[in-house]
C-alpha positions as CSV (number, residue, x, y, z in Angstrom):
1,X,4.1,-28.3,23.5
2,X,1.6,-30.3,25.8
3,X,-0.6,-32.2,24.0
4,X,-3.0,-31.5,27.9
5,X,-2.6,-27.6,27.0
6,X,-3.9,-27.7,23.9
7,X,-6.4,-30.0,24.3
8,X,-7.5,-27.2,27.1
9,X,-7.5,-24.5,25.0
10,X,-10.0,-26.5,21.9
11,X,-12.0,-27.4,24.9
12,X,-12.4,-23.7,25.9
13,X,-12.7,-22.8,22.3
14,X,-16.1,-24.6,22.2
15,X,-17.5,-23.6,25.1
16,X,-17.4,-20.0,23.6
17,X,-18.1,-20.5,20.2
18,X,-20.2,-22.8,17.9
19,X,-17.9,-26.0,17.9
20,X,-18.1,-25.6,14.1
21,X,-15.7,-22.5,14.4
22,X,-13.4,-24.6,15.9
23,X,-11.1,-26.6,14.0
24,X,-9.0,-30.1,14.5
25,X,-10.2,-32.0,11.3
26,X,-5.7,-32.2,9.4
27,X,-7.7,-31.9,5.9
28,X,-9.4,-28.5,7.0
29,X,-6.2,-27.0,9.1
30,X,-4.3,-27.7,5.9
31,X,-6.2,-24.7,4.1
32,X,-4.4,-22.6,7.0
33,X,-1.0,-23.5,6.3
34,X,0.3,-20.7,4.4
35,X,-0.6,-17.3,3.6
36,X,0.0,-15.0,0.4
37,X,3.3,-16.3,0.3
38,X,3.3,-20.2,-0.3
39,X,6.5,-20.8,-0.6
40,X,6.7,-21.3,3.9
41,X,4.2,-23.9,5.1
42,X,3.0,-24.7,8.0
43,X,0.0,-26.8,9.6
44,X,-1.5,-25.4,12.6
45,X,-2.5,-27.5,15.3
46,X,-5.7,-25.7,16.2
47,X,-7.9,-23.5,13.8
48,X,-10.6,-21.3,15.9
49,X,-12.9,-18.6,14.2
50,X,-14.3,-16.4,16.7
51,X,-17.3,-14.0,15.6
52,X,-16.5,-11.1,18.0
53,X,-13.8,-10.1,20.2
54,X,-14.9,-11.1,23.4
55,X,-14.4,-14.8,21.8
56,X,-11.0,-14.0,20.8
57,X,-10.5,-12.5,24.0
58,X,-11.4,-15.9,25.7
59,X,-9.2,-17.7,23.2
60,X,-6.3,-16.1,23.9
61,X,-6.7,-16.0,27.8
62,X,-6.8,-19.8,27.8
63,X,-3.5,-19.8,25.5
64,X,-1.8,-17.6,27.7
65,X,-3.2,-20.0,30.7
66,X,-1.6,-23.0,28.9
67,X,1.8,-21.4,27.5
68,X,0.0,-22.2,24.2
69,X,1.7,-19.8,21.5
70,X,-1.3,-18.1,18.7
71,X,-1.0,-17.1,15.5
72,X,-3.6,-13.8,14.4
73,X,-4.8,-14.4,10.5
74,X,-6.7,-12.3,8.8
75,X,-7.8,-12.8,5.0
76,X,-4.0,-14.6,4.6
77,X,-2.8,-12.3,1.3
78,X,0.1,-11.2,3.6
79,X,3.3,-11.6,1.8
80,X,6.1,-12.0,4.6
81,X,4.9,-15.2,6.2
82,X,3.9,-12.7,8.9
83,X,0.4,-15.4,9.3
84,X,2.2,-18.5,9.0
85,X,1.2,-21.1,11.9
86,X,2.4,-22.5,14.9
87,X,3.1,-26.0,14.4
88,X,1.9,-26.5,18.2
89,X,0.1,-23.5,18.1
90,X,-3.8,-21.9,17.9
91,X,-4.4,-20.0,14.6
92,X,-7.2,-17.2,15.5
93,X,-8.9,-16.7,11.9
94,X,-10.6,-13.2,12.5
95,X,-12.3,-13.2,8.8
96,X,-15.7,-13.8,10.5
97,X,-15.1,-10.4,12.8
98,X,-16.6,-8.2,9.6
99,X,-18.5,-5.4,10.9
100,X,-18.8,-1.6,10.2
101,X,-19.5,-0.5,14.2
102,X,-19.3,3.1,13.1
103,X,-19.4,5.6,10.2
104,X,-19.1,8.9,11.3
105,X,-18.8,10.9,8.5
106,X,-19.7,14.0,10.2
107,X,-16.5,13.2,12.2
108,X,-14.2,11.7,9.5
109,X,-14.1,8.5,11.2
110,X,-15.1,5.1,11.2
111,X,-14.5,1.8,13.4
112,X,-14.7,-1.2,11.8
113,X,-13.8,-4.5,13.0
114,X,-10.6,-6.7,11.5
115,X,-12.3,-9.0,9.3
116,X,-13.9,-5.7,6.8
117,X,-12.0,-6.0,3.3
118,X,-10.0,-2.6,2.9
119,X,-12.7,-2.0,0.0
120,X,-15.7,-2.0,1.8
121,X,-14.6,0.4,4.1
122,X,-14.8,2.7,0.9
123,X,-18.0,1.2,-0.6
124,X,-19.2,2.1,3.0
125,X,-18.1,5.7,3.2
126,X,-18.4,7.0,-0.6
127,X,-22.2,7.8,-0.4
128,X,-21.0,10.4,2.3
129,X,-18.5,11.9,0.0
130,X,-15.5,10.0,1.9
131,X,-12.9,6.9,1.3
132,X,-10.4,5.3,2.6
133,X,-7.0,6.1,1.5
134,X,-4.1,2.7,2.4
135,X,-5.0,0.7,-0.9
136,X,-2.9,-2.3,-1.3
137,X,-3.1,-4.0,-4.7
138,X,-5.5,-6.8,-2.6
139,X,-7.8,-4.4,-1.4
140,X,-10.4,-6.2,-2.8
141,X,-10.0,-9.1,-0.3
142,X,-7.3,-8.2,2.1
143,X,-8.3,-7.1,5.7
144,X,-7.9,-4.1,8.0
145,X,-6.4,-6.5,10.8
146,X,-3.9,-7.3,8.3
147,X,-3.2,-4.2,6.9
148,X,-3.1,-2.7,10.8
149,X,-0.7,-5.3,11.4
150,X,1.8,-5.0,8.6
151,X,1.0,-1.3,8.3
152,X,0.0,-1.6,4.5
153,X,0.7,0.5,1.8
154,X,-0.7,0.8,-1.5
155,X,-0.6,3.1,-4.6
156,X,-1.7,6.0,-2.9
157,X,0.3,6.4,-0.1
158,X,2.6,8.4,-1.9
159,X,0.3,11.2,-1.0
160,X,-1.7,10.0,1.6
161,X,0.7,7.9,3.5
162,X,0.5,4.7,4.9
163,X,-2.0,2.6,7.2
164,X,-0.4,3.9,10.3
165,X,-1.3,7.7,9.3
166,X,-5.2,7.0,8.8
167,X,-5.7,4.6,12.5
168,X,-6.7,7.0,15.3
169,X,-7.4,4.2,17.7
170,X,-7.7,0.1,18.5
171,X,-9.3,-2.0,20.6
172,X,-6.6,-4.5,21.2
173,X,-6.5,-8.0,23.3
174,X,-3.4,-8.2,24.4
175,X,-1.3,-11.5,25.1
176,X,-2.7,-12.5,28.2
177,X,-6.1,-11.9,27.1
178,X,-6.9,-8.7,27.8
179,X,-9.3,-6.6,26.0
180,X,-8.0,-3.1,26.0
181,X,-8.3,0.2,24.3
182,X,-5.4,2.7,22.8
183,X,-5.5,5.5,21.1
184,X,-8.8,7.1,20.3
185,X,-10.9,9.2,18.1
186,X,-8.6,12.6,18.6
187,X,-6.0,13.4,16.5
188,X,-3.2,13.1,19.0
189,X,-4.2,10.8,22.2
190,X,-2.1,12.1,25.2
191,X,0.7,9.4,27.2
192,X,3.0,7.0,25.2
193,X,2.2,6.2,21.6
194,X,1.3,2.5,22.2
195,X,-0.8,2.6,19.1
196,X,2.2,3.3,17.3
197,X,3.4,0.5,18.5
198,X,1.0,-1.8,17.8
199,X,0.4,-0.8,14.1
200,X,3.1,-2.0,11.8
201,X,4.1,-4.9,15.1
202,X,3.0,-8.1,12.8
203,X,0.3,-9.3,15.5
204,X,3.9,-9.9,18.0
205,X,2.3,-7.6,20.5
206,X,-1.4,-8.7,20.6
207,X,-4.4,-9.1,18.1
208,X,-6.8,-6.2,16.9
209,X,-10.3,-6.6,17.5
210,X,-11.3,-3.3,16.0
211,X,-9.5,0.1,14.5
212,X,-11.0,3.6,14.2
213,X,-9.7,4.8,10.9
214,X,-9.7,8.1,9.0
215,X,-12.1,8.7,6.6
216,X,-10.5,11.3,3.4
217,X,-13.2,13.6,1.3
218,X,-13.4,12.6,-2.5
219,X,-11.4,14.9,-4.4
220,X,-13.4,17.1,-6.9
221,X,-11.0,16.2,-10.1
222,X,-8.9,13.0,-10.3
223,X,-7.0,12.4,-13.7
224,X,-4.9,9.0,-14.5
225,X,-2.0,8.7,-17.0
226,X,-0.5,5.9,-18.5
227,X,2.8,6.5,-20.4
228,X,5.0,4.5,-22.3
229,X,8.7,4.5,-22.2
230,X,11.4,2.3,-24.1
231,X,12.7,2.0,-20.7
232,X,12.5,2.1,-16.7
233,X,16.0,4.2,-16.6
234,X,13.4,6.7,-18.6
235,X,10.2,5.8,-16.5
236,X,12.5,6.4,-13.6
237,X,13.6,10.0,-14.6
238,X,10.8,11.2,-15.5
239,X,9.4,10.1,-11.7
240,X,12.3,11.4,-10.4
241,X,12.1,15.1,-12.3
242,X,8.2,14.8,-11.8
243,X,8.7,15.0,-7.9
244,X,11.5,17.7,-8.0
245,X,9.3,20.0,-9.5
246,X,7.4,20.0,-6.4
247,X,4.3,17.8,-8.2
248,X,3.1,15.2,-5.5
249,X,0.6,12.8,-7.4
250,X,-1.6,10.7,-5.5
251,X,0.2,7.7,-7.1
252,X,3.2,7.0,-9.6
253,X,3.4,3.3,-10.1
254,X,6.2,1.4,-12.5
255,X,5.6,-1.7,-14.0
256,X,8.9,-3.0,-16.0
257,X,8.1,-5.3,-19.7
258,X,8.5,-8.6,-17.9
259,X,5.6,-7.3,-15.2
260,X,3.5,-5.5,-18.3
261,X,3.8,-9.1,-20.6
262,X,2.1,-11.4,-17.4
263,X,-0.5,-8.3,-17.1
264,X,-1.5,-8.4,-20.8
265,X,-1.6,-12.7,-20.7
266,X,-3.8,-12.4,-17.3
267,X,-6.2,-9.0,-18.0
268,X,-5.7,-8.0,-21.7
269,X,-5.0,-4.4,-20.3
270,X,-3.6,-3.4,-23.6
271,X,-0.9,-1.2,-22.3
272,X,1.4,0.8,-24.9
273,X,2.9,-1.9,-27.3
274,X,6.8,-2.7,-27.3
275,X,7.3,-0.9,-23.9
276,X,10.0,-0.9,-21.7
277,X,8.4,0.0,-19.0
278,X,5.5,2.1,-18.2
279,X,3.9,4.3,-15.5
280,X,0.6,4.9,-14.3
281,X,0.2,8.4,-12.7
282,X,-2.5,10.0,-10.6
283,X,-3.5,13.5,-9.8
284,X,-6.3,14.2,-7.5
285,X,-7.5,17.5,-5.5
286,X,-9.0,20.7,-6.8
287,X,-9.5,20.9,-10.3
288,X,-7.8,23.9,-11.2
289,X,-4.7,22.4,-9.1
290,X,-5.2,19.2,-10.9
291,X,-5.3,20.8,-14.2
292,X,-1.8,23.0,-13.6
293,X,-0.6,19.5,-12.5
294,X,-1.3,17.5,-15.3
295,X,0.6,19.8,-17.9
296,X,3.3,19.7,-15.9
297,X,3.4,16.1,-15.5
298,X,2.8,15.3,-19.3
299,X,5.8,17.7,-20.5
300,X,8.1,16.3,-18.0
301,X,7.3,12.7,-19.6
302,X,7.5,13.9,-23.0
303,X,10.7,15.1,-21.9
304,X,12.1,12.1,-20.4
305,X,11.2,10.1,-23.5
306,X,7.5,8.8,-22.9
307,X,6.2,7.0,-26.6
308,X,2.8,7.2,-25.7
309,X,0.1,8.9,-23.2
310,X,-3.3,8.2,-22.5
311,X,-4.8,10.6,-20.3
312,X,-8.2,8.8,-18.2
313,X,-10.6,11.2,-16.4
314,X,-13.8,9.0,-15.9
315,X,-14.2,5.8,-13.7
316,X,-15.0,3.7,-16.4
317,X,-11.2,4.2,-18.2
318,X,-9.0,4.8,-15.3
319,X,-10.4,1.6,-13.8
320,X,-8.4,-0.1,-17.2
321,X,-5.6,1.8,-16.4
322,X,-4.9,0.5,-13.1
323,X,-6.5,-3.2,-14.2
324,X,-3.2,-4.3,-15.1
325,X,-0.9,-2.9,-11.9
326,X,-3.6,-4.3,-9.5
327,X,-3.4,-7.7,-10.8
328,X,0.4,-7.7,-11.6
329,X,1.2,-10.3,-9.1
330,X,-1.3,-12.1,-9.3
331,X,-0.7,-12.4,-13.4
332,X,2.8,-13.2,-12.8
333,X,1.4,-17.0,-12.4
334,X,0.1,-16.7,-15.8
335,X,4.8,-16.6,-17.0
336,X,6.0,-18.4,-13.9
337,X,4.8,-21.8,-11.8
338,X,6.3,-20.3,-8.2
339,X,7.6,-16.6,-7.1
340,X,9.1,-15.2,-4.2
341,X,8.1,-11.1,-3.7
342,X,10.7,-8.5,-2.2
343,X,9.7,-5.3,-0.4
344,X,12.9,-3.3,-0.5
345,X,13.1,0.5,-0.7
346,X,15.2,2.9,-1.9
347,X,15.7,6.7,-2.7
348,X,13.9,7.6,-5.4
349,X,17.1,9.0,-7.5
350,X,18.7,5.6,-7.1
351,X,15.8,3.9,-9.3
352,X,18.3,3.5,-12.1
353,X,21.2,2.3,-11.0
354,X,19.2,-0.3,-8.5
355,X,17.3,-1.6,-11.5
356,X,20.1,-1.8,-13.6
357,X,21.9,-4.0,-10.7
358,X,18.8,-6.1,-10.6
359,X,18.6,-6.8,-14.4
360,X,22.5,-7.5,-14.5
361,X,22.0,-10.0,-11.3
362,X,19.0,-11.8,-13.3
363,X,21.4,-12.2,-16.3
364,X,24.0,-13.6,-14.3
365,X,21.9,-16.1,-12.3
366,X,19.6,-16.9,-14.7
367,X,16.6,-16.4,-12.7
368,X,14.5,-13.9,-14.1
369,X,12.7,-11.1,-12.3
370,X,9.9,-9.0,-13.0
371,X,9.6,-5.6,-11.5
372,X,6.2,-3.6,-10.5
373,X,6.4,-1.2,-7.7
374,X,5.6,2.0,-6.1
375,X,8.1,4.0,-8.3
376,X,7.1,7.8,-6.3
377,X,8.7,6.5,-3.1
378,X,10.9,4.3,-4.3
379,X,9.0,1.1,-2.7
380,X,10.2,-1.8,-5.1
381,X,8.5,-5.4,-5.8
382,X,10.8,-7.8,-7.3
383,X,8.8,-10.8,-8.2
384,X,11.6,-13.4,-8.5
385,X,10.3,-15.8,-10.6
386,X,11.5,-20.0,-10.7
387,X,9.7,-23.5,-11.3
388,X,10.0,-25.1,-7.5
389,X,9.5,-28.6,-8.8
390,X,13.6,-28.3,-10.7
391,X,15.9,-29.2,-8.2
392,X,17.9,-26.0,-7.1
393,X,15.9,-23.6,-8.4
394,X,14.1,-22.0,-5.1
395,X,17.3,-21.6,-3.7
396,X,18.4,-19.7,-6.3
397,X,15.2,-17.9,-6.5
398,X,16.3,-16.9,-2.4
399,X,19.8,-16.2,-3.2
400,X,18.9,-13.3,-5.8
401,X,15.8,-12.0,-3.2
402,X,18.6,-11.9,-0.6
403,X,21.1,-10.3,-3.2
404,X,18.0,-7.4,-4.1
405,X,17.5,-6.4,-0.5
406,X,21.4,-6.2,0.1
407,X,21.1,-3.7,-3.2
408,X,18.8,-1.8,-1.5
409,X,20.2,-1.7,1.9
410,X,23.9,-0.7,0.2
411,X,21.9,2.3,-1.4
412,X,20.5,3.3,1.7
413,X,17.0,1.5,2.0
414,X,15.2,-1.1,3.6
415,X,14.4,-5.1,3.5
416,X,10.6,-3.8,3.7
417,X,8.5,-1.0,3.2
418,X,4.9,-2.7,3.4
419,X,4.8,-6.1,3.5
420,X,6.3,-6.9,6.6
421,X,9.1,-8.5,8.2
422,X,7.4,-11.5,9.2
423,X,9.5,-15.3,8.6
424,X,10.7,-14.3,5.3
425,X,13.0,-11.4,6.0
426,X,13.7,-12.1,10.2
427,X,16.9,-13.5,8.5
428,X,18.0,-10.2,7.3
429,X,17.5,-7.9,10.4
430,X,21.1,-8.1,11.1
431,X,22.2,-6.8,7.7
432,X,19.9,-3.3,8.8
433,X,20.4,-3.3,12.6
434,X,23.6,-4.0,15.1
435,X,22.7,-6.0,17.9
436,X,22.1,-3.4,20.6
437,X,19.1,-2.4,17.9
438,X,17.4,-5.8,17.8
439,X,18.2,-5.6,21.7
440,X,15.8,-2.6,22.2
441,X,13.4,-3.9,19.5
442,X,12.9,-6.9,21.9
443,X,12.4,-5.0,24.9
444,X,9.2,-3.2,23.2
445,X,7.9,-6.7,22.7
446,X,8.6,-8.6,25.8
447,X,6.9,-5.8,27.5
448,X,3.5,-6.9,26.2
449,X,4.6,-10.4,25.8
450,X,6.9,-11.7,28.4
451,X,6.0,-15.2,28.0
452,X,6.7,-14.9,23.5
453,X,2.9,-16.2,23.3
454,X,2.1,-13.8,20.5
455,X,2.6,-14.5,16.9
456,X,6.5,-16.2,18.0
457,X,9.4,-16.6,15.3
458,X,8.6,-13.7,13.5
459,X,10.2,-10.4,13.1
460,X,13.9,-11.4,15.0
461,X,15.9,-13.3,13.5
462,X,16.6,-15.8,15.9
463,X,14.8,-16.5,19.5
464,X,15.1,-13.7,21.7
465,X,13.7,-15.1,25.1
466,X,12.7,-12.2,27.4
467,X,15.5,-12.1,30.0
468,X,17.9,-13.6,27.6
469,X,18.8,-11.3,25.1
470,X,21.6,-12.8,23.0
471,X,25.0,-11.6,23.1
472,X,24.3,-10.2,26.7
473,X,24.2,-12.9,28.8
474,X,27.1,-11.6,30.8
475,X,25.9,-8.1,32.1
476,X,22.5,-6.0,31.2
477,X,21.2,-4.4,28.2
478,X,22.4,-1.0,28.2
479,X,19.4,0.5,28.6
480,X,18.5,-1.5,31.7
481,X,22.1,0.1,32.9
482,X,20.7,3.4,32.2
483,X,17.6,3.1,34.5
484,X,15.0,3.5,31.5
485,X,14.2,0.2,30.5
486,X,13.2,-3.2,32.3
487,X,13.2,-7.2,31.4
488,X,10.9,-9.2,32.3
């Protein structure tokens, strides 16, 4: 990368903003280097923090200008690598970019721009009766840009689904520095389904500068449940029955003992003592639905061997309840120096045997492994725990995280089912799709970015040059044969 290009682009930097916001100082771009997950770093050459989108705009037209590649970063508690910097590259911080435009509640809606914390966008809408539903565990200080990218989950998307079902629209800048607008305030915008595209892409197709989201009514009952088991095979039955008796709670999270011990040393939740594993359950909706609900959901724990239940139905107490599973991986510093965190899925009726596999492949490797996850739709989080400072041991820590997903894949899953793709699983594309899959994949994305400006090395495991897809050099991608497709 010219040293002339970027030098251009810092220049343009400060013309638009405060030369503050802009950042060259290595001491200061070092605090840019990684994001949730640590374990990839990265120094980016150029750190800008643009307060509104017609900077980031400007930003990214004079990247695109100089073949300078950009990075979009948001509050950095990704866990993929999916911010990690461009060694040559422009980091576009968009924490500054933190304002409500809109609260409709009237229309259900609200825009907000990407630097609002997934939280406030609640605080914001609950005098009105109304929240917002994607709640990942950092809520608290992740960002909508983020979660738009990643397409976030959370607790509650069991019920309410995922970031992707509550963004009606975006105000997007695209790679060469566009400022555009997809999607809208209806329910189903007419034409192709770019905003589909664009939520869930990783910041590979351009960057947010604003999302209108759905707003959900506060339900008139919500009840939480914490119950004790000696075990997860008997935390994972019970989920398992309480779903096939047509019960859909907003949220049935697992945590496994190794996950419960690190949230008791880190937030004294005082979960049930000696457990196996436990789960926290929640109902919300009507009351007399929540009420039918809750019987049902208690017998079939008692049933699947559940010690002990503690039934929350004011803020004050359910807030203790889910203390622990929202600061699980966080705590898991308080057992472990360094740990890598999967994102593999799988059926819910395969819990078990999956976690059985996983406790037998910690016992053989010798690398422990804590489980908390999303037990209602089978959305696990291995935290694999090592000590990077003994020689060997982050490799192993990657050989058993590489091991998990290949469980889950072989039981019909997937290598993510929140956190993204980003650096840390591009590797293992190929184990989920044949080459003619990653083939189409890249023609989405070279169709907004031609010139692999956008957010480059994530995603595919290998470069993927628009033009030259690998293993096609000799003849075109069989969709370009087919008429319905182009390269550019």
């Amino acid at each position: 990368m010219s040293g002339v290009a970027l030098a251009a682009v810092a220049e343009r930097a400060r013309e638009l903003m405060p030369r503050d916001r802009v950042i060259t100082d290595h001491a200061r771009l070092r605090t840019y280097e990684c994001d949730g997950l640590a374990h990839y770093r990265v120094t980016p050459a150029l750190v800008v923090m643009p307060d509104d989108a017609a900077q980031l705009a400007g930003v990214v037209r004079a990247c695109a200008e100089n073949g300078v590649p950009f990075v979009a970063r948001g509050a950095g508690t990704g866990l993929s690598g999916g911010a990690l910097p461009h060694a040559d590259g422009v980091l576009i911080v968009t924490s500054r970019m933190r304002t409500v435009r809109e609260l409709r509640p009237e229309d259900q809606r609200a825009v907000v721009e990407p630097g609002v914390i997934n939280l406030d966008v609640t605080r914001a809408a609950t005098p009105h009766g109304y929240y917002y539903a994607p709640d990942p565990s950092s809520q608290q200080i992740c960002s909508i840009g983020g979660n738009v990218a990643e397409n976030s989950g959370g607790a509650h998307c069991l019920k309410y689904g995922f970031t992707t079902n509550h963004v009606l629209g975006a105000e997007l800048v695209t790679p060469q520095g566009e400022l555009v607008e997809i999607g809208g305030a209806a329910p189903d915008t007419p034409g192709y389904d770019l905003l589909g595209a664009v939520v869930g892409s990783e910041g590979t197709l351009g960057v947010v500068t604003s999302a209108t989201v759905r707003l959900v009514r506060v339900p008139e009952e919500v009840r939480t449940l914490l119950a004790g088991f000696e075990s997860t095979d008997q935390a994972g039955a019970a989920t398992s029955g309480i779903i096939a008796a047509g019960v859909l709670p907003a949220a049935i999270e697992m945590m496994d003992a190794l996950a419960i011990e690190a949230a008791e040393a880190a937030v004294h939740c005082d979960y049930p003592h000696g457990a196996g594993a436990v789960l926290v359950i929640e109902l919300d909706g009507a009351a007399a639905e929540v009420g039918a609900e809750y019987d049902e959901v208690e017998r079939l724990c008692r049933e699947n061997g559940a010690f002990e239940l503690r039934l929350a139905t004011d803020p004050v107490d359910r807030a203790l309840i889910w203390k622990g599973r929202k600061s699980a991986f966080a705590a898991v510093g308080r057992i472990s120096p360094d740990y890598i965190v999967q994102d593999g899925v799988i059926p819910r009726t395969a819990l078990p045997e999956v976690l059985k596999a996983i406790a037998d492949l910690s016992e053989s490797s010798g690398v422990r492994v804590a489980n908390v996850f999303h037990a209602g739709d089978g959305n696990l989080h291995p935290l694999v725990l090592f000590d990077d400072s003994v020689e060997g041991a982050g490799q192993a820590a990657e050989e058993v995280s590489g091991a998990i997903l290949d469980l889950c894949i072989g039981h019909g899953g997937s290598i993510t089912g929140e956190h993204g793709v980003g650096i840390d699983k591009a590797k293992y594309m190929p184990r989920m799709y044949d080459e003619d899959d990653l083939d189409t994949m890249q023609l989405v994305r070279c169709a907004f970015d031609p010139d692999n400006l956008s957010n480059p090395g994530k995603v595919f495991p290998t470069p993927r040059l628009c033009g030259e897809v690998p293993g096609r050099h000799k003849g075109a991608h069989p969709l370009q044969e087919a008429g319905v497709a182009e390269v550019f």
